[in-house]
C-alpha positions as CSV (number, residue, x, y, z in Angstrom):
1,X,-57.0,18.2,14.9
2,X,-54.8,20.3,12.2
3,X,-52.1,20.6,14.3
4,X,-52.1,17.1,15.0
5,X,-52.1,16.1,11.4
6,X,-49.5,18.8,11.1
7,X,-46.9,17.6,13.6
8,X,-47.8,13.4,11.9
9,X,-47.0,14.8,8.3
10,X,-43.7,16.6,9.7
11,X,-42.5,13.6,11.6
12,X,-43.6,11.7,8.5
13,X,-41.3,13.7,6.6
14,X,-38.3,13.3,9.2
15,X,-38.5,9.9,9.1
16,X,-38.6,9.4,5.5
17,X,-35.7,12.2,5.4
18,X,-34.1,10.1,8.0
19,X,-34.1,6.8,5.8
20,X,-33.2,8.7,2.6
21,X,-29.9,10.2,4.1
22,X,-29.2,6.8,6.1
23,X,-29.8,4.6,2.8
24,X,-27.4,7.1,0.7
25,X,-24.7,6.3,3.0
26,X,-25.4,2.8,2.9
27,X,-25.2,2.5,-0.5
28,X,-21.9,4.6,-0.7
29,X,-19.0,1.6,-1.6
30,X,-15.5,2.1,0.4
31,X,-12.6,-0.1,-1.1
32,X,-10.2,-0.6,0.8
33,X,-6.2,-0.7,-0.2
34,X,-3.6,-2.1,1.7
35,X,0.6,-1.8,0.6
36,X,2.7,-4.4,3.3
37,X,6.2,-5.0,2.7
38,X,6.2,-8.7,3.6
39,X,9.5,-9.4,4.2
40,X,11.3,-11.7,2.3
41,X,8.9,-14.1,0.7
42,X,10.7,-16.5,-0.8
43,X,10.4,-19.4,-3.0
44,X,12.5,-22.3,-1.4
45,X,13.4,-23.6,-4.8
46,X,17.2,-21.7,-5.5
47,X,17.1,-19.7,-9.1
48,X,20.2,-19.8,-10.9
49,X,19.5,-16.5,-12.1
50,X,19.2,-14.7,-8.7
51,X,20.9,-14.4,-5.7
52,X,18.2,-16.1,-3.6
53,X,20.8,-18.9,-2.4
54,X,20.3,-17.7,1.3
55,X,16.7,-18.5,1.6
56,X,16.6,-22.6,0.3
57,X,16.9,-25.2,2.9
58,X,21.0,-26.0,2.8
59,X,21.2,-21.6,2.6
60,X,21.9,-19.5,5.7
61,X,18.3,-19.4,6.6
62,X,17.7,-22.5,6.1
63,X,14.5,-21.5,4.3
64,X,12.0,-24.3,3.4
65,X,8.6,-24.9,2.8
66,X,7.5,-25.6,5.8
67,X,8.6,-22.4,6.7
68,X,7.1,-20.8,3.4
69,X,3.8,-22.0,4.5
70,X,3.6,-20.7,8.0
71,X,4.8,-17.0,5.9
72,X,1.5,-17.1,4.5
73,X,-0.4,-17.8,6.9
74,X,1.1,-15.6,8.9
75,X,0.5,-12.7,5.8
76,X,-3.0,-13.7,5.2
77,X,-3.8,-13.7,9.1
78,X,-2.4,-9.9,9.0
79,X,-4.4,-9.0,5.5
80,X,-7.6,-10.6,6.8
81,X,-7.5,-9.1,10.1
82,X,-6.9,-6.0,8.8
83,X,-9.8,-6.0,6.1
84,X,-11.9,-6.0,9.3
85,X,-15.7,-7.4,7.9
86,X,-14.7,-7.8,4.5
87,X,-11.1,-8.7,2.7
88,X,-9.1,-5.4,1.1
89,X,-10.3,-5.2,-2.6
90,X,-6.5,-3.9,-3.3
91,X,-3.2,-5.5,-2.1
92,X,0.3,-3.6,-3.1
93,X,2.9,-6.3,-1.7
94,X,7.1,-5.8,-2.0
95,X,9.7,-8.2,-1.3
96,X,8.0,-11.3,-2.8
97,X,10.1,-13.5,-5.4
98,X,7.7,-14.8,-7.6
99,X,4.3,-16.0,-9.0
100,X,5.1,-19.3,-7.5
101,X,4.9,-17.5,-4.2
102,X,2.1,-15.0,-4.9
103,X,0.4,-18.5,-6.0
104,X,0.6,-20.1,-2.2
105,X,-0.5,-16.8,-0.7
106,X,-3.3,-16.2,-2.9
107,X,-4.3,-19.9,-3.0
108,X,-2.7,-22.0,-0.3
109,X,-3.9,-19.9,3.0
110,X,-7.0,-18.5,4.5
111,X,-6.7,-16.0,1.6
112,X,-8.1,-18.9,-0.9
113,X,-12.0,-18.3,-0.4
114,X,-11.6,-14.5,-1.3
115,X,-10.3,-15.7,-5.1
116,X,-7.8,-12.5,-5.6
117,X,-5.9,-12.8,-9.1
118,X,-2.6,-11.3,-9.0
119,X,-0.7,-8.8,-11.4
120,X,3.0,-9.5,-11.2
121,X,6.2,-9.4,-13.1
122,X,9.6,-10.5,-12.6
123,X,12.3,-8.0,-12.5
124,X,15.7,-7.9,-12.5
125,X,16.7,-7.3,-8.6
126,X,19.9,-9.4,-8.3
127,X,17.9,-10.9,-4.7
128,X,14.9,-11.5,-7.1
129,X,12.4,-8.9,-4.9
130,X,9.4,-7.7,-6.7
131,X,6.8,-5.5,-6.3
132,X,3.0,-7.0,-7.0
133,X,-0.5,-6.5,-6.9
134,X,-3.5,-8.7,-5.9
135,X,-7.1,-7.6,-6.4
136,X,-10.9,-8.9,-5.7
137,X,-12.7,-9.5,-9.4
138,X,-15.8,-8.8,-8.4
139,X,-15.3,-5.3,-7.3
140,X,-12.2,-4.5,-9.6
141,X,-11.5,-4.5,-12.6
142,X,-8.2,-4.5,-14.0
143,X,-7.5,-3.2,-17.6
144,X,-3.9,-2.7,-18.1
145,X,-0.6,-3.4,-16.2
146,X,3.3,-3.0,-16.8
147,X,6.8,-3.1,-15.4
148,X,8.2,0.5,-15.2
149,X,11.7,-0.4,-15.8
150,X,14.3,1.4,-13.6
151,X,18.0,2.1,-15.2
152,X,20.5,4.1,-13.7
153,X,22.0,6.4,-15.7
154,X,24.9,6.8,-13.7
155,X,25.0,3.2,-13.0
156,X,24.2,1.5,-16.0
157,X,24.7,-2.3,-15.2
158,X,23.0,-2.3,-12.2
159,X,19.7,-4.4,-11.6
160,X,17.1,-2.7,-10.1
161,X,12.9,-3.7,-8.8
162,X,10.7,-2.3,-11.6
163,X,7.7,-0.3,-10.6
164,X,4.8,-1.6,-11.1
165,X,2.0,0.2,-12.4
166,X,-1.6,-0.8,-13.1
167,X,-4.7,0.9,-14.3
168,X,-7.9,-0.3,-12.8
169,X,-11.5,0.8,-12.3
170,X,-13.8,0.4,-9.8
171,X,-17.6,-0.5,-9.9
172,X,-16.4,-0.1,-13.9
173,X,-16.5,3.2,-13.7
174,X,-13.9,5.1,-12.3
175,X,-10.3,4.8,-13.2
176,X,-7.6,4.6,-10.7
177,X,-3.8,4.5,-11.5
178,X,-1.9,2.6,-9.0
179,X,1.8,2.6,-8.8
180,X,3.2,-0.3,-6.1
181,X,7.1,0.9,-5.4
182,X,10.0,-0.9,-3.3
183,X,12.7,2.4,-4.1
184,X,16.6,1.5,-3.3
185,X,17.2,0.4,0.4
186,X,19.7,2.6,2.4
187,X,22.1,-0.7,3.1
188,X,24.7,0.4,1.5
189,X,24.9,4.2,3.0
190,X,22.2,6.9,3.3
191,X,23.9,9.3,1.3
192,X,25.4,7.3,-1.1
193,X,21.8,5.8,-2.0
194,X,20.3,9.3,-2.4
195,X,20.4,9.5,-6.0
196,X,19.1,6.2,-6.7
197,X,15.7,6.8,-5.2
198,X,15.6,10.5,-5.8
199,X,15.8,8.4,-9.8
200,X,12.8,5.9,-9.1
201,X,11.0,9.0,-7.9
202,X,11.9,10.8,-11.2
203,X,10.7,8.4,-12.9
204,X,7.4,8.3,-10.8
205,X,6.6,12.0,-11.6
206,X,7.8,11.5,-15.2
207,X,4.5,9.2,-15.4
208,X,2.1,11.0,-12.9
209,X,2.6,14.4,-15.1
210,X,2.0,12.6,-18.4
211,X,-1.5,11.3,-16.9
212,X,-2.2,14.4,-15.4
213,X,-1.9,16.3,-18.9
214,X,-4.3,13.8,-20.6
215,X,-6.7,14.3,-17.6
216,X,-5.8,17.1,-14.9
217,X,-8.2,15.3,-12.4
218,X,-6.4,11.8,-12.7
219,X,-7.3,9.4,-9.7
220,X,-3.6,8.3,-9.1
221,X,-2.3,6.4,-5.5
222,X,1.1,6.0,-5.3
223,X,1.9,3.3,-2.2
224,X,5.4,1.3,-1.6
225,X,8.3,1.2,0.8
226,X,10.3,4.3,-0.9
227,X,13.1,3.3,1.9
228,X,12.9,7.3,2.4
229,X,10.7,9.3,4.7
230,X,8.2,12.0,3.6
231,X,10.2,14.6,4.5
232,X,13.2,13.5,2.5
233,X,14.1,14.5,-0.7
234,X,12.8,12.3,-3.2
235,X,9.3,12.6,-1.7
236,X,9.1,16.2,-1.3
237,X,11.3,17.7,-4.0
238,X,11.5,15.4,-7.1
239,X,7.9,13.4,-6.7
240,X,7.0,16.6,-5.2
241,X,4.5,14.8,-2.5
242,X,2.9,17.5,-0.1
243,X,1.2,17.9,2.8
244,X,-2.4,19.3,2.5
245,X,-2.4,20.5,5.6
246,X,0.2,23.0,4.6
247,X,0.2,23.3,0.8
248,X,-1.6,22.9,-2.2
249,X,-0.1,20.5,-5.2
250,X,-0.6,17.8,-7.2
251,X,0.0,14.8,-5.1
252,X,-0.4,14.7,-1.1
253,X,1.3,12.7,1.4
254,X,-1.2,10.9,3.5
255,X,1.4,10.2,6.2
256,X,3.0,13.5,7.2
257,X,0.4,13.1,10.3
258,X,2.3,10.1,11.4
259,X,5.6,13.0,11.9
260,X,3.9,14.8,14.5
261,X,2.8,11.3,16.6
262,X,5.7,9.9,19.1
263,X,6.6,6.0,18.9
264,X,4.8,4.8,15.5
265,X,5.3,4.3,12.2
266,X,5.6,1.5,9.8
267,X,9.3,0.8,10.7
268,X,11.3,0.6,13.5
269,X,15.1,1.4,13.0
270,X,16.7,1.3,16.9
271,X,14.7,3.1,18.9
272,X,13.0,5.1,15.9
273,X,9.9,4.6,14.7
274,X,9.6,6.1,11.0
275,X,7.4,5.4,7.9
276,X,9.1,4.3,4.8
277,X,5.4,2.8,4.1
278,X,3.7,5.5,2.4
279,X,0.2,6.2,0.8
280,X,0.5,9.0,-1.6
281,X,-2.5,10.2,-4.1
282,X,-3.4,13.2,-6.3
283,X,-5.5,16.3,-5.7
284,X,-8.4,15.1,-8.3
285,X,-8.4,12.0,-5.5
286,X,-8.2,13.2,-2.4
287,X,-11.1,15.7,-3.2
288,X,-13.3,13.4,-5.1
289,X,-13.8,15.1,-8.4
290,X,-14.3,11.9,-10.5
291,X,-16.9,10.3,-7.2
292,X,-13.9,8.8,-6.0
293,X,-12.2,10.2,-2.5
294,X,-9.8,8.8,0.2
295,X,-12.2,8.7,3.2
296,X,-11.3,10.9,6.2
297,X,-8.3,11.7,4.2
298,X,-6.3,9.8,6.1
299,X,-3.9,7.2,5.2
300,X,-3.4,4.1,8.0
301,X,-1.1,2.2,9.7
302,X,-2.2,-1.2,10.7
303,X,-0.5,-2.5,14.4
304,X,-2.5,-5.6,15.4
305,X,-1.1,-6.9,19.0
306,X,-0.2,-10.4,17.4
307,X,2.1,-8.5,14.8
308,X,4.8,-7.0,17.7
309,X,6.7,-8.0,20.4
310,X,8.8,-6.1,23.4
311,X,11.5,-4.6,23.1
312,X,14.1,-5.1,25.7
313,X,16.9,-3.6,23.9
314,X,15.2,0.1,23.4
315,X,11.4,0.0,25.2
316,X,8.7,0.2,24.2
317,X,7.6,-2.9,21.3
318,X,8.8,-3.4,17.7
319,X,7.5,-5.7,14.7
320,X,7.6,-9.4,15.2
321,X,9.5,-10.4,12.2
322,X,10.5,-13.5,10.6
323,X,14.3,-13.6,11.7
324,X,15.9,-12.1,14.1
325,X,19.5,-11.6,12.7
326,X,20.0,-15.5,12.2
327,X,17.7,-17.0,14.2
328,X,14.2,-18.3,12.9
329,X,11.5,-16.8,15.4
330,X,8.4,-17.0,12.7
331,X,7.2,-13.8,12.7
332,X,5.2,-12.0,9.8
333,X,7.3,-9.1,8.8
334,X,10.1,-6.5,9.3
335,X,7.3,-3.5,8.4
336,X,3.9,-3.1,9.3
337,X,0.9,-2.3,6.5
338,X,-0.5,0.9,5.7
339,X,-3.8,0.9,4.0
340,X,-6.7,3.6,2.9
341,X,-10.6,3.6,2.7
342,X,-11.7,4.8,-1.1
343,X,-15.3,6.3,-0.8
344,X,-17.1,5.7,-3.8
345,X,-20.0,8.4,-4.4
346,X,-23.4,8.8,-6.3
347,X,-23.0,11.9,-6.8
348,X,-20.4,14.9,-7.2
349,X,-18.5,15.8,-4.4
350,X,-15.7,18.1,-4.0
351,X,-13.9,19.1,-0.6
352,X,-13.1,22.1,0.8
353,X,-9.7,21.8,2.6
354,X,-11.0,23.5,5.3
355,X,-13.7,20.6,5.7
C-alpha cells in the first residue's frame, strides 16, 4: 500500500512538474519583427519637390492608383502571411514615399483590422524613398522617434534617406532601440559607393556606442537593406557587425548563416542570391540579459511560393516583383523580408554561446 501511495504522489508530482514547465512556456511572449524593402511604394500624386515623376499615371510606369492599391494588397498579403497566427508586432519598411502611402497600407488593405500606427518622416532622397516603422499598440509601446540625418562630408549637397531610429518598449518594460536603414544603392558603381555606406554605417556605430556607454547591456536591432553584404566593409569593419559563431563583440550579424547556404538570400542579382536584408542586434540582446532574447538566435528570411516566379534566364526562381524592366507584371517586391522572433522571459536568462 506505501508503495502505491508512493509511486501516486511521484506521478502527482510529474504531472504538476509537467504543467508548471509547460505553462512557463506558454506564458513566455515572442514578438515578432519583420524589415521588407517594398519596392517602390509610391504615391501616384507627382511632388514637385521630388523626383517621383516616373511613378504618376502620364510617367514611365504609368503608376496609378489602381495599381497603388493592388501594392498593398499585395504587401499586406506578404506581412500577414508571414506573421503566421498572429500579425508581426514590428514592421521596418524602405522604399515607401510617404504617410499618404503608409496610410493605404496600414488602413486601406487586409492590414486595417490589426490597427498598426506608423512612425515616419520625410527625408530628403531626391526619389523621395524613406525608411518607416509600423507597430501593434497593444503590445508596443513607442516612446521616442527621430530622423538620423545623413550628410556627406565629402559630398555636401547631396540628399540622402535618413535613418530612422526609434525607442520602444515591450510589455512596458523592456527597452528596445530600433534603427530601420535603406544605406546608398550600388547603381552608380560598387566602388565608387563604398564610402557613402561605409558613412551611414559610421554614423550607425556613432549612436550604438553612445547607448551602449549609458547602458552596456542595451537591447539594440539594427535591420534595413544596407545595399552591402555582411561580409563587406561597412558591416564588418566600421559597424563592426560579427558573427557569433566565430567572435565575440558588440553587435552580431544574424545572417552570416545565410553565406554558407547555396541559392538564397533576400536578393537576387543574376544568378546570385545575396542578402542586403539584414537583422543585426547587440550582445546584451542576443543573450537576453535585460529578459529580452532573439529566439533560436536566428535571423529569417521569408520565401512564400506566391512571392517568386521561374527563372528562365539563370534557373532556378527569383522574386516576383512589381516591374519587370518596363513592363507592369504586379508583383510585390524586388527583395524578400527578413524577420526575428523576440522571446520575452519571466525571469533572468543568460546564454552560453556554446548553448
Amino acid at each position: 500500500m506505501k508503495t502505491y501511495y508512493r509511486l501516486t504522489l511521484f506521478l502527482l508530482l510529474t504531472l504538476l512538474l509537467t504543467f508548471y514547465s509547460y505553462t512557463q512556456t506558454a506564458d513566455d511572449s515572442i514578438y515578432r519583427v519583420v524589415f521588407y524593402n517594398v519596392e517602390n511604394l509610391f504615391d501616384p500624386r507627382e511632388d514637385s519637390l521630388k523626383n517621383d515623376e516616373a511613378f504618376t499615371p502620364t510617367g514611365l510606369n504609368h503608376w496609378t492608383f489602381k495599381k497603388l492599391h493592388r501594392k498593398v494588397n499585395n504587401i499586406a498579403k506578404v506581412l500577414i502571411a508571414l506573421g503566421e497566427e498572429k500579425p508581426p508586432d514590428i514592421i521596418g519598411l524602405a522604399e515607401v514615399e510617404n504617410f499618404f502611402v503608409l496610410r493605404q497600407l496600414c488602413y486601406n488593405s487586409p492590414l486595417a483590422k490589426y490597427h498598426y500606427k506608423i512612425v515616419h518622416y520625410d527625408s530628403p532622397d531626391a526619389r523621395g524613398i524613406d525608411v518607416a516603422l509600423l507597430y501593434c499598440p497593444d503590445r508596443v509601446q513607442v516612446i521616442h522617434s527621430e530622423a538620423l540625418t545623413i550628410e556627406f562630408p565629402f559630398e555636401k549637397n547631396s540628399k540622402n534617406r535618413d535613418i530612422l531610429y526609434v525607442v520602444a518598449t515591450i510589455s512596458q518594460t523592456d527597452s528596445l532601440h530600433l534603427f530601420v536603414n535603406h544605406w546608398t544603392s550600388r547603381y552608380s558603381g560598387y566602388a565608387a559607393t563604398i564610402p557613402k555606406r561605409n558613412y551611414y554605417a559610421s554614423v550607425v556605430r556613432k549612436k550604438v556606442d553612445s547607448l551602449l556607454l549609458q547602458n552596456e547591456n542595451a537591447n539594440i536591432l539594427i535591420m534595413g537593406d544596407f545595399n552591402d553584404y555582411p561580409t563587406d566593409e561597412s558591416m564588418l569593419e566600421v559597424l563592426r557587425a560579427k558573427d557569433f559563431e566565430k567572435e565575440s563583440g558588440e553587435l552580431y550579424n544574424l545572417m552570416f548563416r545565410f553565406l554558407k547556404m547555396a541559392n538564397i538570400g533576400t536578393h537576387k542579382r543574376e544568378d546570385f542570391w545575396g542578402c542586403l536584408d539584414q537583422m543585426i542586434v547587440s550582445e546584451a540582446l542576443l543573450r537576453g540579459k535585460n529578459h529580452l532574447y532573439v529566439r533560436n538566435r536566428r535571423a529569417n528570411i521569408f520565401k512564400a511560393d506566391f512571392m517568386v516566379v521561374p527563372d528562365e534566364k539563370y534557373g532556378g526562381d527569383k522574386v516576383f516583383r512589381t516591374y519587370s524592366g518596363p513592363k507592369y507584371i504586379g508583383g510585390y517586391s524586388d527583395h524578400l523580408p527578413v524577420f526575428l522572433d523576440l522571446l520575452r522571459l519571466n525571469i533572468n536568462r543568460d546564454f552560453s554561446f556554446d548553448e
